[in-house]
C-alpha positions as CSV (number, residue, x, y, z in Angstrom):
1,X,0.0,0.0,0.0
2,X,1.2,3.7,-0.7
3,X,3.0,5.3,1.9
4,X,2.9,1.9,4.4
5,X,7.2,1.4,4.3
6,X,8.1,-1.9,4.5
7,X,11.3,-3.7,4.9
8,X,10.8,-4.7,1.0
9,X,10.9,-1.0,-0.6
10,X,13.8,-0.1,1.8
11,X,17.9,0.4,1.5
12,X,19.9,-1.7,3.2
13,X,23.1,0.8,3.3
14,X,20.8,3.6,4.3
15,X,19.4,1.5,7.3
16,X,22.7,0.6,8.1
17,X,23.6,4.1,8.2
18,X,20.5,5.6,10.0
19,X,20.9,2.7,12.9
20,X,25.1,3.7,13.0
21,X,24.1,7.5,13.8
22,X,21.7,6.7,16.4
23,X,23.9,4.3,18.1
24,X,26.7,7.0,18.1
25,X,24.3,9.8,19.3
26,X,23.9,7.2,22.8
27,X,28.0,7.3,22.8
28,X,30.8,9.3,22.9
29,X,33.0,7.7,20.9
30,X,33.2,4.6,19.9
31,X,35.8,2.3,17.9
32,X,34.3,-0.3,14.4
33,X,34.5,-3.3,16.0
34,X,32.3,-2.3,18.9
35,X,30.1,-0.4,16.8
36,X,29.5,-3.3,14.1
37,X,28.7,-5.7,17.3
38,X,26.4,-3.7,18.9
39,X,24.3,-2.5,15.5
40,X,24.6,-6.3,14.1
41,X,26.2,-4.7,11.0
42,X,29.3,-7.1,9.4
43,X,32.6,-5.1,10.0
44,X,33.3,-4.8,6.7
45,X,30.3,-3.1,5.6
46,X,30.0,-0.7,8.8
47,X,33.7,0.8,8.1
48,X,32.7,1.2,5.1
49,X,29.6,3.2,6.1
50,X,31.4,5.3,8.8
51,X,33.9,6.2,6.2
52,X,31.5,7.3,3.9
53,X,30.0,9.3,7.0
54,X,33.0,10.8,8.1
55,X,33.6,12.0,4.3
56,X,30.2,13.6,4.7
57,X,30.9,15.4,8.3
58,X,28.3,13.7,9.7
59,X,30.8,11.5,11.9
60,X,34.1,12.5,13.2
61,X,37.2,9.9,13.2
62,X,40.2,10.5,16.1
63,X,43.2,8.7,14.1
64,X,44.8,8.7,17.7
65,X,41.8,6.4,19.5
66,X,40.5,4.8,16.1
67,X,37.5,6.0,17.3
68,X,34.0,7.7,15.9
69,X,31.8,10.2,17.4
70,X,28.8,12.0,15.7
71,X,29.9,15.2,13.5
72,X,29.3,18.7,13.1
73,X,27.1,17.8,10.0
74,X,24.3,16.1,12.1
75,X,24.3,19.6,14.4
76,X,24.4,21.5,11.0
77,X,21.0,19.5,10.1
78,X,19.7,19.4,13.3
79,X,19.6,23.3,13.9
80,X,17.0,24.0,10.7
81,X,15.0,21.3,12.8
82,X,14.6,21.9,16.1
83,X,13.7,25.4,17.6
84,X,14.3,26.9,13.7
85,X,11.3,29.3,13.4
86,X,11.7,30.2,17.4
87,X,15.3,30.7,16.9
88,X,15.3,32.3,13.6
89,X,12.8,35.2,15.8
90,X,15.3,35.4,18.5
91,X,18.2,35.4,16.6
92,X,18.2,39.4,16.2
93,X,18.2,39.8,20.1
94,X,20.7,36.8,20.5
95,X,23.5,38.5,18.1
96,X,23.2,41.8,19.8
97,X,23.6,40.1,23.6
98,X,26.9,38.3,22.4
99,X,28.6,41.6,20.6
100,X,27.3,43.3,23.9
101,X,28.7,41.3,26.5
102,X,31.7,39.4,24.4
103,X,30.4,35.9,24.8
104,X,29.9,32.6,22.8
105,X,25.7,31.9,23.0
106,X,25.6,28.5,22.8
107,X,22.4,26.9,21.5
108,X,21.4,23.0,22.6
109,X,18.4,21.0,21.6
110,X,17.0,18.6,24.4
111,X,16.7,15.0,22.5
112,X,14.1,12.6,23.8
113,X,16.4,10.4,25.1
114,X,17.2,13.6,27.8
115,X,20.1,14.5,25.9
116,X,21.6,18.0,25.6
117,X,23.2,18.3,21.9
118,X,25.1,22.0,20.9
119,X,23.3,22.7,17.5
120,X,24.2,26.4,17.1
121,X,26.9,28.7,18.5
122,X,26.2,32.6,18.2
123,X,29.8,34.5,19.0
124,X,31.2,37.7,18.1
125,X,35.4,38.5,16.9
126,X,36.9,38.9,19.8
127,X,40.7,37.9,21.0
128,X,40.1,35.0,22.8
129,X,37.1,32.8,24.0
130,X,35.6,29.2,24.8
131,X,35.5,26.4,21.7
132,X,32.3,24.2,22.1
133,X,32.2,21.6,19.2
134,X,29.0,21.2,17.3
135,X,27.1,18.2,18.3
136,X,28.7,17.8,21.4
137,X,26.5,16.3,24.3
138,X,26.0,16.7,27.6
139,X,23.4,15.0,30.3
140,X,20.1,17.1,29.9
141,X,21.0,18.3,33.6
142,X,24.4,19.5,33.4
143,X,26.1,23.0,33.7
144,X,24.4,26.0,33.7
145,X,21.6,25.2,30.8
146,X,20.9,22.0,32.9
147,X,19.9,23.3,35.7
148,X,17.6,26.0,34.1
149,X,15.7,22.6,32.2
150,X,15.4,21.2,35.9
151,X,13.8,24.3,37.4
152,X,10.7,24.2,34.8
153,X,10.3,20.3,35.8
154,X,8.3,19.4,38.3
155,X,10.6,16.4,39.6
156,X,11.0,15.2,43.1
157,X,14.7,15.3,44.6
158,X,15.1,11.6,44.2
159,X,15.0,12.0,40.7
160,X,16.8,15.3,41.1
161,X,20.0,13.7,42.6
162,X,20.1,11.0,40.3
163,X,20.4,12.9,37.4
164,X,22.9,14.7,39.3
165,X,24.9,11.4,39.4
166,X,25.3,11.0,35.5
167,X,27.2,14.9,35.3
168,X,31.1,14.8,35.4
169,X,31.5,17.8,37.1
170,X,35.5,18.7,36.6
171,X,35.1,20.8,40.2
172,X,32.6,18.5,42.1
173,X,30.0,20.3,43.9
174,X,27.9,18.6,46.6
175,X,24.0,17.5,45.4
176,X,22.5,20.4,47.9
177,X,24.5,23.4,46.1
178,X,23.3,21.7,42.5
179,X,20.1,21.9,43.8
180,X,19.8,25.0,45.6
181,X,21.1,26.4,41.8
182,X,18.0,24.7,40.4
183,X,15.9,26.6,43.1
184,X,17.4,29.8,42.2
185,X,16.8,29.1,38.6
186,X,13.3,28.6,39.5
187,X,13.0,32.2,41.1
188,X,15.4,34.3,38.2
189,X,14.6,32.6,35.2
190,X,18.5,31.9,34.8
191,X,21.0,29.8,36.2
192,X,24.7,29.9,37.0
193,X,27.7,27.9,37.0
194,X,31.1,29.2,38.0
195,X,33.8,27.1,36.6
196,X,31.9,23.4,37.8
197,X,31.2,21.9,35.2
198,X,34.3,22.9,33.4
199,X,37.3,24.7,35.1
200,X,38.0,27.8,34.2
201,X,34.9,28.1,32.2
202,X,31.7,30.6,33.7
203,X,27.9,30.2,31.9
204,X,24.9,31.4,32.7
205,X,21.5,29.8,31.0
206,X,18.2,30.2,30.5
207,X,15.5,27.7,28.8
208,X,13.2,28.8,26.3
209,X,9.8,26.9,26.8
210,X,7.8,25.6,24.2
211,X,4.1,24.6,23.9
212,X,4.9,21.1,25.3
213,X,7.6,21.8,28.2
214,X,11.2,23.0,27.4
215,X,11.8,24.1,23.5
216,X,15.9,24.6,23.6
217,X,18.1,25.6,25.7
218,X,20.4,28.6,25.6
219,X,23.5,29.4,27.4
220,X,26.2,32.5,27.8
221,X,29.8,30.7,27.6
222,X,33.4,32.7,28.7
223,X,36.3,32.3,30.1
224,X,36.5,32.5,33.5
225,X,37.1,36.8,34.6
226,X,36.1,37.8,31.6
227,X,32.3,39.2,33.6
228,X,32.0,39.5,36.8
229,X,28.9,37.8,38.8
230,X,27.5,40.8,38.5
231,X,27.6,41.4,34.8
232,X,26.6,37.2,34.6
233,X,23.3,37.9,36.5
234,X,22.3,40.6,34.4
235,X,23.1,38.6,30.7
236,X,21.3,35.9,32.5
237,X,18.5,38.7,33.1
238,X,18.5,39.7,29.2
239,X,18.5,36.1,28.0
240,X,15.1,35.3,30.0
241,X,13.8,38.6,29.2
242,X,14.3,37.8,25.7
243,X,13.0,34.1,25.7
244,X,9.7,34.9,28.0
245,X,8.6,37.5,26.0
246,X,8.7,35.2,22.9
247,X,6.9,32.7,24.5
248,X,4.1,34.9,25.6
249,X,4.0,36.1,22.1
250,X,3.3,32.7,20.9
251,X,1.2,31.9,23.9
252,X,3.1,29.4,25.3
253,X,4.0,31.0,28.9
254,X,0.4,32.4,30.3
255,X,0.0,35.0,32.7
């Protein structure tokens, strides 16, 4: 029947490809033999795939670790997907925030499987600043834009503290101070994180919410003394002012 798709009417290599990229998107990175056992794909046929991939950008190789990891190319499709009209109407206010306060704006989409994955980077020329990869992932809870997803759920502190568990903070920080950031988040619209997550690195992040929970997430990267708390608080400020008033616009946020 048209439009039923069936095994029969589909391509094998394509298959093979779309269940590679989904297997990598749960991973880091991840060498062929492991990858080929896990997807049930014969060796030969899945390095052939991932080099096709990696020819296309949409996987990275590391010819130190012989390993793959999802590419810049997946993040370059992904951003005319998720959040693209919303973004496209805050992009204007975004671009004059980073020239303003001299910061990378880093854009993440929140996958289903509670993933946070960089589709977008907004930064203006300046001498020196923080690299975030395209398609890099982080647990939906982590840093700065983590905790400002947690403060719009409604999730009890059992749950709360074991997403905590899965972060790799680089400077640990004990569950109550996560958590008392996720309250504060709640009350400012923003959240912080001082060199945790990574050292030497200072965010602060808000969440745009959509008609169904969070939309995206967006957060202000630099360098550790480049702003003050101070000057932090008050980007953080902007951002939210900037992401509520477009969802009230659309209706989403209700007064």
């Amino acid at each position: 029947m048209k439009g039923i798709r069936s095994a029969a009417t589909s391509v094998p290599a394509l298959v093979h490809a779309v269940r590679i990229l989904r297997y990598l998107a749960q991973r880091k990175s991840t060498g062929v033999t492991v990858i080929a056992h896990e997807t049930g794909i014969s060796a030969s046929s899945c390095f052939n795939i991932l080099r096709t991939l990696a020819g296309q950008g949409l996987v990275k190789f590391n010819p130190r670790t012989k390993t793959y990891s999802l590419g810049v190319g997946v993040a370059e499709i992904a951003s005319g997907l998720f959040g693209g009209s919303s973004l496209k109407a805050i992009r204007p206010s975004l671009d004059r925030i980073a020239r303003e306060y001299g910061v990378l704006l880093a854009i993440w989409h929140i996958t289903i499987e509670e993933h946070l994955v960089l589709i977008e980077r907004i930064f203006p020329e300046m001498p020196a600043r923080v690299e975030l990869q395209l398609a890099q992932r982080l647990p939906a809870f982590a840093g700065a834009v983590g905790r400002s997803i947690a403060a719009l759920q409604a999730i009890s502190d059992d749950v709360l503290r074991k997403r905590f568990k899965e972060i790799r903070w680089q400077v640990p920080i004990p569950f109550e101070v996560y958590r008392a950031g996720v309250q504060r988040a709640r009350v400012h619209g923003f959240a912080l994180d001082e060199g945790k997550l990574i050292r030497g690195v200072n965010s602060v992040a808000v969440t745009l919410r959509g008609p169904r929970g969070p939309h995206f997430g967006i957060s202000g990267v630099t360098i550790a003394g480049q702003l003050s708390q101070k000057d932090l608080k008050k980007l953080g400020a902007e951002l939210y002012s900037v992401v509520t008033a477009y969802s009230t616009r659309r209706g989403w946020i209700k007064h």
